[in-house]
mmCIF file as gemmi writes it, N, C-alpha and C atoms, coordinates in Angstrom:
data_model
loop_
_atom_site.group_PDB
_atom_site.id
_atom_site.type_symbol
_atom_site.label_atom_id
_atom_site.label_alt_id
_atom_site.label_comp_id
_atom_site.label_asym_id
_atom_site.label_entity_id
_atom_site.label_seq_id
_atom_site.pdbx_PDB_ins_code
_atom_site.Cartn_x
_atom_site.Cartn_y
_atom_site.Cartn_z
_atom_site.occupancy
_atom_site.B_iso_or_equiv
_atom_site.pdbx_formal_charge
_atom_site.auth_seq_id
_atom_site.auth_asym_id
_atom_site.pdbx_PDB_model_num
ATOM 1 N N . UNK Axp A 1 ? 0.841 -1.175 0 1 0 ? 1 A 1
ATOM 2 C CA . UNK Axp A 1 ? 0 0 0 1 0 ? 1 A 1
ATOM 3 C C . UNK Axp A 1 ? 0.893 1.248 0 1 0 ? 1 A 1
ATOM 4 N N . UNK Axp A 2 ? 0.664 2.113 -1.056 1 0 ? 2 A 1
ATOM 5 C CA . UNK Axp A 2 ? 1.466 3.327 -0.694 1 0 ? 2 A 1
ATOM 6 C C . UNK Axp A 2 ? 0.878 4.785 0.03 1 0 ? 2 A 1
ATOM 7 N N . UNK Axp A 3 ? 1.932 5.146 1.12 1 0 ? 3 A 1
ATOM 8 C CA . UNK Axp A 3 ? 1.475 5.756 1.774 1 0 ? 3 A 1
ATOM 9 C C . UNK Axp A 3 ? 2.33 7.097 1.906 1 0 ? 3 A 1
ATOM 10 N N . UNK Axp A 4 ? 2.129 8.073 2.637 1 0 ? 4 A 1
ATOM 11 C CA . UNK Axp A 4 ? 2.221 9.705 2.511 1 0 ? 4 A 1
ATOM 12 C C . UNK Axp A 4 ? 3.948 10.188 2.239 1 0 ? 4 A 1
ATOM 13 N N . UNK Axp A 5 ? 4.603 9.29 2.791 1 0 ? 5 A 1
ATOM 14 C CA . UNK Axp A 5 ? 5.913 9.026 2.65 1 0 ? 5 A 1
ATOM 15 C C . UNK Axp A 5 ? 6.279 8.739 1.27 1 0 ? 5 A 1
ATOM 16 N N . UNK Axp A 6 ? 5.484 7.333 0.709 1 0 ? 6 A 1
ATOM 17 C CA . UNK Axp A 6 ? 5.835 6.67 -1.27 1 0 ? 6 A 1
ATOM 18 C C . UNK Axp A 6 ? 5.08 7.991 -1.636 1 0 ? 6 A 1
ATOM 19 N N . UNK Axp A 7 ? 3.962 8.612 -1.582 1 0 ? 7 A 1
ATOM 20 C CA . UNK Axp A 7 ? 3.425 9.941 -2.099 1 0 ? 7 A 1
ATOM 21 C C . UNK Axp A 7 ? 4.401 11.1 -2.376 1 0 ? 7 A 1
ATOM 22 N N . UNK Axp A 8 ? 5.559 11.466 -1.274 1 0 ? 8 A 1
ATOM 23 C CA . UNK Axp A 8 ? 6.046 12.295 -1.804 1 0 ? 8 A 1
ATOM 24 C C . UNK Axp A 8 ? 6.995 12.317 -2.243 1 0 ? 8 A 1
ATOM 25 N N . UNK Axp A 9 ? 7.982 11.237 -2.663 1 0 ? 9 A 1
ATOM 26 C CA . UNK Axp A 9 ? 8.539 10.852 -3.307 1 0 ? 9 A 1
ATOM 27 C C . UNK Axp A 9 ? 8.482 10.355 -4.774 1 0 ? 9 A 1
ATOM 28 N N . UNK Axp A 10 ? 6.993 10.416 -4.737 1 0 ? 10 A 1
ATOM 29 C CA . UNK Axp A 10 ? 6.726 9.978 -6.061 1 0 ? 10 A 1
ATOM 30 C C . UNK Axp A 10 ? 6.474 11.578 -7.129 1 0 ? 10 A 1
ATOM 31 N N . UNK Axp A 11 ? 5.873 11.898 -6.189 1 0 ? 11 A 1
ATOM 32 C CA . UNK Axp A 11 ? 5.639 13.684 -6.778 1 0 ? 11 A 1
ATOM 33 C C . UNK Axp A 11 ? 7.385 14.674 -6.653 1 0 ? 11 A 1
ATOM 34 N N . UNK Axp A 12 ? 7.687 13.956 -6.006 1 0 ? 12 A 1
ATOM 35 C CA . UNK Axp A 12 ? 9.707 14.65 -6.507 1 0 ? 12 A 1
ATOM 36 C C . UNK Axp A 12 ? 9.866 13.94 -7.225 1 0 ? 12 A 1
ATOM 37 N N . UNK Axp A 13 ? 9.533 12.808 -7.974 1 0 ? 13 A 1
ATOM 38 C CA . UNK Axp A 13 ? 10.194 11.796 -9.043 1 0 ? 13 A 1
ATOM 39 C C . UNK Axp A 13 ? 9.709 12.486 -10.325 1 0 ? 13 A 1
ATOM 40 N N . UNK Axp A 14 ? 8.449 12.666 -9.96 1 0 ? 14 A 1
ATOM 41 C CA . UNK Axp A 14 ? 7.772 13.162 -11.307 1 0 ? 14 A 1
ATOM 42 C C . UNK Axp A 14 ? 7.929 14.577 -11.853 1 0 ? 14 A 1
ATOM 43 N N . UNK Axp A 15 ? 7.991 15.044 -10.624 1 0 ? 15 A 1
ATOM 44 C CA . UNK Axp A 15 ? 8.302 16.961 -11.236 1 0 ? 15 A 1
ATOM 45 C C . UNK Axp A 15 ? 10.105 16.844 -11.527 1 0 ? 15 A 1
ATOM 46 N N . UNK Axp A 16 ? 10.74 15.881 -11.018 1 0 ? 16 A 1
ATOM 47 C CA . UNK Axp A 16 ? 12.151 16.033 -11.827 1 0 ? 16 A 1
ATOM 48 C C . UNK Axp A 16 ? 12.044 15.946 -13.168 1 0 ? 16 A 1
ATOM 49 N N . UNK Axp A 17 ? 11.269 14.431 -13.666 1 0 ? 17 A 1
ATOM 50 C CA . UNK Axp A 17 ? 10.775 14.195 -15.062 1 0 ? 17 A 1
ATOM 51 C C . UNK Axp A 17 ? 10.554 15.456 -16.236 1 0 ? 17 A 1
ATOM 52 N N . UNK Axp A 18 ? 9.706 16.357 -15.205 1 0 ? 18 A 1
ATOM 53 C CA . UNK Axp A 18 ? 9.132 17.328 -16.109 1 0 ? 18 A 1
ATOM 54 C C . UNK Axp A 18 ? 9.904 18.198 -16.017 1 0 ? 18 A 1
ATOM 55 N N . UNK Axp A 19 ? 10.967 18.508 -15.344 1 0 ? 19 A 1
ATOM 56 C CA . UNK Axp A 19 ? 11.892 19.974 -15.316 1 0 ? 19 A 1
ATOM 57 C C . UNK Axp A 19 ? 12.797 19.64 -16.29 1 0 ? 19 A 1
ATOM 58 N N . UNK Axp A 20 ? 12.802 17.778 -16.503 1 0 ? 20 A 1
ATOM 59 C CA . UNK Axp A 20 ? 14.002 17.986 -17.625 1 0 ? 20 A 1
ATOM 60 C C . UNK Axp A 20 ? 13.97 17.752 -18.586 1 0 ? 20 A 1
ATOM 61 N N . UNK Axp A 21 ? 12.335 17.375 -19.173 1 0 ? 21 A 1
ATOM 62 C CA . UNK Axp A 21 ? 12.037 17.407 -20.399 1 0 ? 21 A 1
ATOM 63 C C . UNK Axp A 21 ? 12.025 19.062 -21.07 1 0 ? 21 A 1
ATOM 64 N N . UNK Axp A 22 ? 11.636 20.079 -20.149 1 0 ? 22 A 1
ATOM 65 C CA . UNK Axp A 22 ? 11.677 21.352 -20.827 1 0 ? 22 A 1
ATOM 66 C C . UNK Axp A 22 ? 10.509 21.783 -21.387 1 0 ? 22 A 1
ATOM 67 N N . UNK Axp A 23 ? 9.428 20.606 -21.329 1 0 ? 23 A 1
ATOM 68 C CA . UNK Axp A 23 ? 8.057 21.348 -22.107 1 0 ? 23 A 1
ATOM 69 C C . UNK Axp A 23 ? 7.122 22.177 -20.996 1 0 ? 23 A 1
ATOM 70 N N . UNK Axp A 24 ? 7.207 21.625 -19.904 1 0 ? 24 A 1
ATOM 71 C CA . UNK Axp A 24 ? 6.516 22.132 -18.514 1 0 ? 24 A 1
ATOM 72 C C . UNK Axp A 24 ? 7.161 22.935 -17.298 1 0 ? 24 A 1
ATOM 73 N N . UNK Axp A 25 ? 6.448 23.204 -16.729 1 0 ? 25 A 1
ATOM 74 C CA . UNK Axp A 25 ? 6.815 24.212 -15.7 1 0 ? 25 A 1
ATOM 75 C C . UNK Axp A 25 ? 6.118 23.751 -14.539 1 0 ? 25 A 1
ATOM 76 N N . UNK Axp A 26 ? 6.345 23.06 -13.05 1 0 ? 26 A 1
ATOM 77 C CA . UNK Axp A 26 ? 6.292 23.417 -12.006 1 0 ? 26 A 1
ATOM 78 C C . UNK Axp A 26 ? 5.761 24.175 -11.463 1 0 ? 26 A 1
ATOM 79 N N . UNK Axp A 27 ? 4.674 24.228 -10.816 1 0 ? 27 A 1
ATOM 80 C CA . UNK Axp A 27 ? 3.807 25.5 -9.919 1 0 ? 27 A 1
ATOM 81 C C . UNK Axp A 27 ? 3.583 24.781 -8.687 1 0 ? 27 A 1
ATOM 82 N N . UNK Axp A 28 ? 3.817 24.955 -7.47 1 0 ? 28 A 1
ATOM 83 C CA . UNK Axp A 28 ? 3.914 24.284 -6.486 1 0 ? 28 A 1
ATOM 84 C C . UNK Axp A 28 ? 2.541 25.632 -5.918 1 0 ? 28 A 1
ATOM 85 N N . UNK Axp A 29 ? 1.27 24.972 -5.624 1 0 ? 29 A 1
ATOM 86 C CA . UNK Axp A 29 ? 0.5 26.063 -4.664 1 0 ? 29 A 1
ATOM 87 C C . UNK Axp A 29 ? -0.274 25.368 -3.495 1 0 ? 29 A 1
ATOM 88 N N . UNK Axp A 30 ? -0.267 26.227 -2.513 1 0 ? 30 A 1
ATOM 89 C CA . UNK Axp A 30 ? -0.388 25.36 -1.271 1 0 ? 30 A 1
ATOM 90 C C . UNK Axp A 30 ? -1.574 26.098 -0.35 1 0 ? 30 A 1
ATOM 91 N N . UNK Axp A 31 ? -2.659 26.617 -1.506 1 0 ? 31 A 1
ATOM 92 C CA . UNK Axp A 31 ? -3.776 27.067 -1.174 1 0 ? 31 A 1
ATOM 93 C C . UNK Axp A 31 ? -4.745 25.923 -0.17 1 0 ? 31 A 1
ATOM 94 N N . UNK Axp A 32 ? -5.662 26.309 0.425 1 0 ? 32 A 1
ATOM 95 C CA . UNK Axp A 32 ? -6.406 25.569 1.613 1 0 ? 32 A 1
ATOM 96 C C . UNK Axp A 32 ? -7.845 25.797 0.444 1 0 ? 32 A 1
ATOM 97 N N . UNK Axp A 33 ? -8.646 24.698 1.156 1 0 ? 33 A 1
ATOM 98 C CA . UNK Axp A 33 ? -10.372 24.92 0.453 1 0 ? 33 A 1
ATOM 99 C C . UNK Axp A 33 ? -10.872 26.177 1.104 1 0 ? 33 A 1
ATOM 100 N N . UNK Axp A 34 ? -10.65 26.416 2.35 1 0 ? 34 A 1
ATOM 101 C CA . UNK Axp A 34 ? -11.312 28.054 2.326 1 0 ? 34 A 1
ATOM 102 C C . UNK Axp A 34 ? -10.558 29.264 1.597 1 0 ? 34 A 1
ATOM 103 N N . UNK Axp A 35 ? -9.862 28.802 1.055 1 0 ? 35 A 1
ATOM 104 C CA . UNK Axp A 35 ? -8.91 30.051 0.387 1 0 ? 35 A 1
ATOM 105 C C . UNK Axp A 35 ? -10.119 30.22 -1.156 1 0 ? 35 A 1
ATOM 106 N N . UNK Axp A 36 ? -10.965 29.185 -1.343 1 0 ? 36 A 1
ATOM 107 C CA . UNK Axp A 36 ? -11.624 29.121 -2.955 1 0 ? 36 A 1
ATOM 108 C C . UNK Axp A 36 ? -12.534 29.769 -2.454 1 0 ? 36 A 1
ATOM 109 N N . UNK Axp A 37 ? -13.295 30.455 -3.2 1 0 ? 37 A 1
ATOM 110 C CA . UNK Axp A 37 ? -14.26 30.644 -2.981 1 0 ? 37 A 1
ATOM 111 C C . UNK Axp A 37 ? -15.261 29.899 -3.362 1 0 ? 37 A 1
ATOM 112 N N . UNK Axp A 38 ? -17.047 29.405 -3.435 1 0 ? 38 A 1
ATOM 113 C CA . UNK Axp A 38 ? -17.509 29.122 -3.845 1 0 ? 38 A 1
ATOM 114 C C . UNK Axp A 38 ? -17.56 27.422 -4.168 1 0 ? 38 A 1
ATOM 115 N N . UNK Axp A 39 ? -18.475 26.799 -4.727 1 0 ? 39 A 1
ATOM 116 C CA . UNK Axp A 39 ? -17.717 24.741 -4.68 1 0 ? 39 A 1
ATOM 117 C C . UNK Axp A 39 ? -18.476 24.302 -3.82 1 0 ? 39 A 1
ATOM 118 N N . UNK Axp A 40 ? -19.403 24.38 -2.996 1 0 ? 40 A 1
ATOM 119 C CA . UNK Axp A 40 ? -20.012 24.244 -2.265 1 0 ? 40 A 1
ATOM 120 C C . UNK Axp A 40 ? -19.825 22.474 -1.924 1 0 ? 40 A 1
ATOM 121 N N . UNK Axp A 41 ? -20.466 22.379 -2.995 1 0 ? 41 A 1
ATOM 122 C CA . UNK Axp A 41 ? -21.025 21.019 -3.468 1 0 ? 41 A 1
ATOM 123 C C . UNK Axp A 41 ? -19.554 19.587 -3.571 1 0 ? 41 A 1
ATOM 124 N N . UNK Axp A 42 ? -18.838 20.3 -4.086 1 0 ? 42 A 1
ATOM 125 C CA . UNK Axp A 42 ? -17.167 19.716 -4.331 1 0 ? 42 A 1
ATOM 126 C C . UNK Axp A 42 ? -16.342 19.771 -2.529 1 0 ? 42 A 1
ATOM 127 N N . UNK Axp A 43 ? -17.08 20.936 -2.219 1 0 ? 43 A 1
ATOM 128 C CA . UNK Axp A 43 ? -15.689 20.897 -0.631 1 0 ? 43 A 1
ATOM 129 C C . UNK Axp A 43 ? -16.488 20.032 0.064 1 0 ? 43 A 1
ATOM 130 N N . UNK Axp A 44 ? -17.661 19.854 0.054 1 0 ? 44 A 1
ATOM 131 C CA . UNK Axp A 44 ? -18.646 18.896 0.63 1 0 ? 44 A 1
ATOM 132 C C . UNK Axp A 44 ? -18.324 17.346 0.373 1 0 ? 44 A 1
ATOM 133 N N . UNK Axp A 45 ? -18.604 17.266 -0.64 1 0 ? 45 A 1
ATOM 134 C CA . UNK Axp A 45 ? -17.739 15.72 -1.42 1 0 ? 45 A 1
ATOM 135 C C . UNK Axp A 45 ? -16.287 15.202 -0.62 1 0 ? 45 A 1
ATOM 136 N N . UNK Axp A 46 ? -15.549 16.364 -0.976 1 0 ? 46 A 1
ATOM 137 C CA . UNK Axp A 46 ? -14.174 16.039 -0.556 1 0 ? 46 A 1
ATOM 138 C C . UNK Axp A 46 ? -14.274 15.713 0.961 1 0 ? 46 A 1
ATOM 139 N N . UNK Axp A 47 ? -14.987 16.63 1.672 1 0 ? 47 A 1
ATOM 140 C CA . UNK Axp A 47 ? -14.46 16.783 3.151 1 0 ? 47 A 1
ATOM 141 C C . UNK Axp A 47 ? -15.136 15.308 3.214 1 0 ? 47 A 1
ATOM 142 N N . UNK Axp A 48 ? -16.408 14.483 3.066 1 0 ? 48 A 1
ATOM 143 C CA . UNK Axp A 48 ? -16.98 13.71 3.049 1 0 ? 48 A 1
ATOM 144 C C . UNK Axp A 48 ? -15.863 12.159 3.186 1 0 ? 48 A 1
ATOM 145 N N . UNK Axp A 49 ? -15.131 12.165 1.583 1 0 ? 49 A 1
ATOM 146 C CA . UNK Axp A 49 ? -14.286 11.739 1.457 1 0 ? 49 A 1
ATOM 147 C C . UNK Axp A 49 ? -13.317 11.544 2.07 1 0 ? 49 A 1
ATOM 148 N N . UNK Axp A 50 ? -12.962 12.211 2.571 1 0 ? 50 A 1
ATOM 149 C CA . UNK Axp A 50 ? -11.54 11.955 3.332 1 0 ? 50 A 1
ATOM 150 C C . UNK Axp A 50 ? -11.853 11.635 4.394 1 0 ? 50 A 1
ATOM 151 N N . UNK Axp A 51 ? -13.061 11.429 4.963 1 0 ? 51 A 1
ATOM 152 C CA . UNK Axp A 51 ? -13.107 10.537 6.535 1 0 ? 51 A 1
ATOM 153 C C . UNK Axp A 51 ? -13.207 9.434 6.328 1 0 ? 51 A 1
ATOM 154 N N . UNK Axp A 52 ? -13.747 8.976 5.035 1 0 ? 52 A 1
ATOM 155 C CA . UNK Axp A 52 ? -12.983 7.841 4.432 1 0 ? 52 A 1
ATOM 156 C C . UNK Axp A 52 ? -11.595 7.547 4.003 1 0 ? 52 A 1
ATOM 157 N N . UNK Axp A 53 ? -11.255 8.516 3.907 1 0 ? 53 A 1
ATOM 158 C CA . UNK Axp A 53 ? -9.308 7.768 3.251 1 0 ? 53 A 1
ATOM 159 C C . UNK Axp A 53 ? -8.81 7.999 4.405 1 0 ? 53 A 1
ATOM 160 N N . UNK Axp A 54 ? -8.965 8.366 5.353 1 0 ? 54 A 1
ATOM 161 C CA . UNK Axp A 54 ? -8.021 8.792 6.951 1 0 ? 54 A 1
ATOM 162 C C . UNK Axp A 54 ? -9.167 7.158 8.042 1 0 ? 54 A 1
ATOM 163 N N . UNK Axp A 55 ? -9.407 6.752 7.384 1 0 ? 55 A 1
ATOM 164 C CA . UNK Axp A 55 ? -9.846 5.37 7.956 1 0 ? 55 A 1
ATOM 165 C C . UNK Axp A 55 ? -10.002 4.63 7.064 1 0 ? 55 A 1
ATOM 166 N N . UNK Axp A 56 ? -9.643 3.679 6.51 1 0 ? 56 A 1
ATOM 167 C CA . UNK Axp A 56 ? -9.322 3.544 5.502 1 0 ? 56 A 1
ATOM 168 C C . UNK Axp A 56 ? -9.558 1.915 5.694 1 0 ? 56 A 1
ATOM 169 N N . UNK Axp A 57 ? -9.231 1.265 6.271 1 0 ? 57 A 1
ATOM 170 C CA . UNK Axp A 57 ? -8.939 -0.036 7.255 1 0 ? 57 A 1
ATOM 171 C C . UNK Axp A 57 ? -10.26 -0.472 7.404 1 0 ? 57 A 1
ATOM 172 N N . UNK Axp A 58 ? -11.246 0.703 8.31 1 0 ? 58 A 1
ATOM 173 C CA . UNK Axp A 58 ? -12.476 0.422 8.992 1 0 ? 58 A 1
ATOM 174 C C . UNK Axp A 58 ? -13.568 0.38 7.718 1 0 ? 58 A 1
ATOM 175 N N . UNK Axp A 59 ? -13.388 1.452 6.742 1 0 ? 59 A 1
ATOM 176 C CA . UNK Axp A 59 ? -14.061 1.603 5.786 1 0 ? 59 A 1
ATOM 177 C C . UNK Axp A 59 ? -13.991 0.252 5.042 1 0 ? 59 A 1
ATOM 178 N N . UNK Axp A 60 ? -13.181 -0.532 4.693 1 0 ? 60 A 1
ATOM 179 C CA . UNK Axp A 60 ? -13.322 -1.448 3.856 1 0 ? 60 A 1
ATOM 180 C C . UNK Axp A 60 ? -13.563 -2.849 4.366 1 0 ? 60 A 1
ATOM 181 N N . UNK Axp A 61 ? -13.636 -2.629 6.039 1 0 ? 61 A 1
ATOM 182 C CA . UNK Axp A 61 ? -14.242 -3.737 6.775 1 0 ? 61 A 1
ATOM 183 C C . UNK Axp A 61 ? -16.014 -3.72 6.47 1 0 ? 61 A 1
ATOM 184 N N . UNK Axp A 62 ? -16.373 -2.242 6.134 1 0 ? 62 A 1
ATOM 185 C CA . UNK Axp A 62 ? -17.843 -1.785 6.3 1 0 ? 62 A 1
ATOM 186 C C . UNK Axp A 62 ? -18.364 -1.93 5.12 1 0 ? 62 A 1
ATOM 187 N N . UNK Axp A 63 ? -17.385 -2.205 4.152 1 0 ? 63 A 1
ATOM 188 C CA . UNK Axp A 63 ? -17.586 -2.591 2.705 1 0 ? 63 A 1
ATOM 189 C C . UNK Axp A 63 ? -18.308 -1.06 2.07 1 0 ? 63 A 1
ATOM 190 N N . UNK Axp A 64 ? -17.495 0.171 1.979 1 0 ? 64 A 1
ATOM 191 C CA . UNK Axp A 64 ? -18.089 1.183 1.891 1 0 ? 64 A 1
ATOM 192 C C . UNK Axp A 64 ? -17.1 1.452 0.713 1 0 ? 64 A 1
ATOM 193 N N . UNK Axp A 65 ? -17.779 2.694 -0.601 1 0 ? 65 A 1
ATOM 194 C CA . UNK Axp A 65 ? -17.24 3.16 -1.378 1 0 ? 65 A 1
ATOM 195 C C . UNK Axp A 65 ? -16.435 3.423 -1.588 1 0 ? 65 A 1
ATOM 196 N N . UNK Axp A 66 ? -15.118 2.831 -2.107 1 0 ? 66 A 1
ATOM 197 C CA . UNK Axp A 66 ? -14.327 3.743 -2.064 1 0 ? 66 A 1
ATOM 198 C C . UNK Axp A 66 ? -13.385 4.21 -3.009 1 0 ? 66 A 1
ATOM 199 N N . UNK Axp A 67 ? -13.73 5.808 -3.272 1 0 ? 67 A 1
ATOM 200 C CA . UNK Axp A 67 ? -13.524 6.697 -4.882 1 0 ? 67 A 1
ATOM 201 C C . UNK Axp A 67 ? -12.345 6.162 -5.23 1 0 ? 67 A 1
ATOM 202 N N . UNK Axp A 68 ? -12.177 5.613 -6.767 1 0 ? 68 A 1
ATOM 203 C CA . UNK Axp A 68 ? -10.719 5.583 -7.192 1 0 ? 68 A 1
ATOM 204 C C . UNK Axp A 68 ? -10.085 7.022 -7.509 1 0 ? 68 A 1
ATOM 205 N N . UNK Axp A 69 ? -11.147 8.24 -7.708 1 0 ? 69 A 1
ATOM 206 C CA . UNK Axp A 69 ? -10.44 8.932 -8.771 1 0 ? 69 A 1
ATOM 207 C C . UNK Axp A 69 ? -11.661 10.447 -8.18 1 0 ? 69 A 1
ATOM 208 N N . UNK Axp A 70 ? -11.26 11.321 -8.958 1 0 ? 70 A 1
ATOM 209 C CA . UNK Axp A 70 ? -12.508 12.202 -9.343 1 0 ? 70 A 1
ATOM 210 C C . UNK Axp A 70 ? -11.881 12.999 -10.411 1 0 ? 70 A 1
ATOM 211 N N . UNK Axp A 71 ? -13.279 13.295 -11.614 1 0 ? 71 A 1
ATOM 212 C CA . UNK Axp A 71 ? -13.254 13.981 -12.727 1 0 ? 71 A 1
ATOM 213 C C . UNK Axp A 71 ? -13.682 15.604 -12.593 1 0 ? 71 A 1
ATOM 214 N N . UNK Axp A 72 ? -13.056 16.423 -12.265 1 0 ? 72 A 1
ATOM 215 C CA . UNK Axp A 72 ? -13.711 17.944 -11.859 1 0 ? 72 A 1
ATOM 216 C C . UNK Axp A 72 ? -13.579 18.648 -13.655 1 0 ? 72 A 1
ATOM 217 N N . UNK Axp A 73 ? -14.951 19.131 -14.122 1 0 ? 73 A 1
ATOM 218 C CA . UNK Axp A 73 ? -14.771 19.777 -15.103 1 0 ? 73 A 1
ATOM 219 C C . UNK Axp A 73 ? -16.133 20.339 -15.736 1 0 ? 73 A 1
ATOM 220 N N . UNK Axp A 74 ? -15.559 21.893 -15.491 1 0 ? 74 A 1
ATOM 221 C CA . UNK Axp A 74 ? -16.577 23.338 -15.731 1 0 ? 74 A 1
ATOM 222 C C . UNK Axp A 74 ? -15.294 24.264 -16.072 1 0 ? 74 A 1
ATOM 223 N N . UNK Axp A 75 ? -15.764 25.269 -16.452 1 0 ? 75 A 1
ATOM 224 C CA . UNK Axp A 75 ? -15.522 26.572 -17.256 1 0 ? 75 A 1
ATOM 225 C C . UNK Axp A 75 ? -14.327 26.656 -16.772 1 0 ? 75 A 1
ATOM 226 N N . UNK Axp A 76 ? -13.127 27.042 -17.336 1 0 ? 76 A 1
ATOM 227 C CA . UNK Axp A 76 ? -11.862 27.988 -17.019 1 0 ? 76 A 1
ATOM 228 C C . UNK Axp A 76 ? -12.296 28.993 -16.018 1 0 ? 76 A 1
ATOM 229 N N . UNK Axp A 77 ? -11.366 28.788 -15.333 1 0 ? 77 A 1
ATOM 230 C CA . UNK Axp A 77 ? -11.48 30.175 -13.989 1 0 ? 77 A 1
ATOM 231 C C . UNK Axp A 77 ? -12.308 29.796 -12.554 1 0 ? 77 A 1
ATOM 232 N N . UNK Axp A 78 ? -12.398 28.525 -12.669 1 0 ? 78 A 1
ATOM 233 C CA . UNK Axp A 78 ? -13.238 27.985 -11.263 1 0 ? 78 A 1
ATOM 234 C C . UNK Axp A 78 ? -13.032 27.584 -10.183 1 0 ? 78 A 1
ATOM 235 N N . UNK Axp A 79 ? -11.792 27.633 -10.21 1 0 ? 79 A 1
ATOM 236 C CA . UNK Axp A 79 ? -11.241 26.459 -9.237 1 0 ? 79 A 1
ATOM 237 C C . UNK Axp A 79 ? -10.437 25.649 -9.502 1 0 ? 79 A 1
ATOM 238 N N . UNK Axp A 80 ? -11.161 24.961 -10.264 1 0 ? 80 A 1
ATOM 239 C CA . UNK Axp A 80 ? -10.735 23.459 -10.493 1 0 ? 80 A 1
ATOM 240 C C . UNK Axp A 80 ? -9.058 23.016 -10.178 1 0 ? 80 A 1
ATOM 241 N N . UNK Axp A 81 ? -8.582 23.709 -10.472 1 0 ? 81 A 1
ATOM 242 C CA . UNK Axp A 81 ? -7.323 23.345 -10.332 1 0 ? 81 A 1
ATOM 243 C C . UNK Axp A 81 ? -6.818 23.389 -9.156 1 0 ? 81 A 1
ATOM 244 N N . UNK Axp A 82 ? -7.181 24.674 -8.271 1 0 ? 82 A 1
ATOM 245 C CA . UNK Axp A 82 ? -6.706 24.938 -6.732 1 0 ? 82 A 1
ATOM 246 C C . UNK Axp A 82 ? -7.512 23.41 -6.123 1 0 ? 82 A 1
ATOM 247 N N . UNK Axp A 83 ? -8.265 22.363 -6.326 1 0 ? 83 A 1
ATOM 248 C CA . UNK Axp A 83 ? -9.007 21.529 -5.146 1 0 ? 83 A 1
ATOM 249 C C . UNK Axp A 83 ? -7.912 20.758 -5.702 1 0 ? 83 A 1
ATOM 250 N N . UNK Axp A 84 ? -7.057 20.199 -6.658 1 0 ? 84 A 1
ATOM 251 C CA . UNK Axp A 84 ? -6.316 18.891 -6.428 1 0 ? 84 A 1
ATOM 252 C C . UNK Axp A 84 ? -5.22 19.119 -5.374 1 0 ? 84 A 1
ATOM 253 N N . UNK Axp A 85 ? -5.07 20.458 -4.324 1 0 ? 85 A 1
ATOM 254 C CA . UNK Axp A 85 ? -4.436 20.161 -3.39 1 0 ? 85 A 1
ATOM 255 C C . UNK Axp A 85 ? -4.86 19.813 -1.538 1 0 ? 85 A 1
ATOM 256 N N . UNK Axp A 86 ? -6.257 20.039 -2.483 1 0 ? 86 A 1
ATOM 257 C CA . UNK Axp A 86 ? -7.133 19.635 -0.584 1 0 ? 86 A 1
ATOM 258 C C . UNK Axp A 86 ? -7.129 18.261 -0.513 1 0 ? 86 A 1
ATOM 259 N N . UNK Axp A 87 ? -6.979 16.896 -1.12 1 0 ? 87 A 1
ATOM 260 C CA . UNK Axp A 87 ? -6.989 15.49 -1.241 1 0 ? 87 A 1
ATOM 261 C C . UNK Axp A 87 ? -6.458 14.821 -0.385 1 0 ? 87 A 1
């Protein structure tokens, strides 16, 4: 199982990848969900979510959902991009 430790090592593996291919750029932002405005519905989901992934063990004893993924997608300028760091 990989955990918060293989996580960030894997995200320094990968942004090396991309600094030395030269096509991408690195933006490291370390905004919070109250920093967004608006999402109501999405910070709801998430916060939901993660009392599932921070038990994680118990949840799958309870045989309860659990998200592989999420697809966020509406208009340029929404967000969207600032929530892949609340996860």
């Amino acid at each position: 199982m990989i955990d918060a430790k293989d996580k960030e090592l894997i995200l320094k593996e990968k942004e090396q990848i991309i600094k030395k291919s030269g096509i991408l750029e690195i933006f490291t932002d370390n905004s919070k969900m109250q920093d967004v405005g608006g999402l109501a519905n999405l910070k709801k989901y998430l916060d939901d979510k993660s009392q599932i992934f921070n038990k994680l063990s118990e949840a799958r004893k309870f045989g309860i959902d659990i998200p592989k993924g999420i697809l966020i997608v509406s208009m340029p300028g929404c967000g969207k991009s600032l929530c892949r760091c609340w996860w």
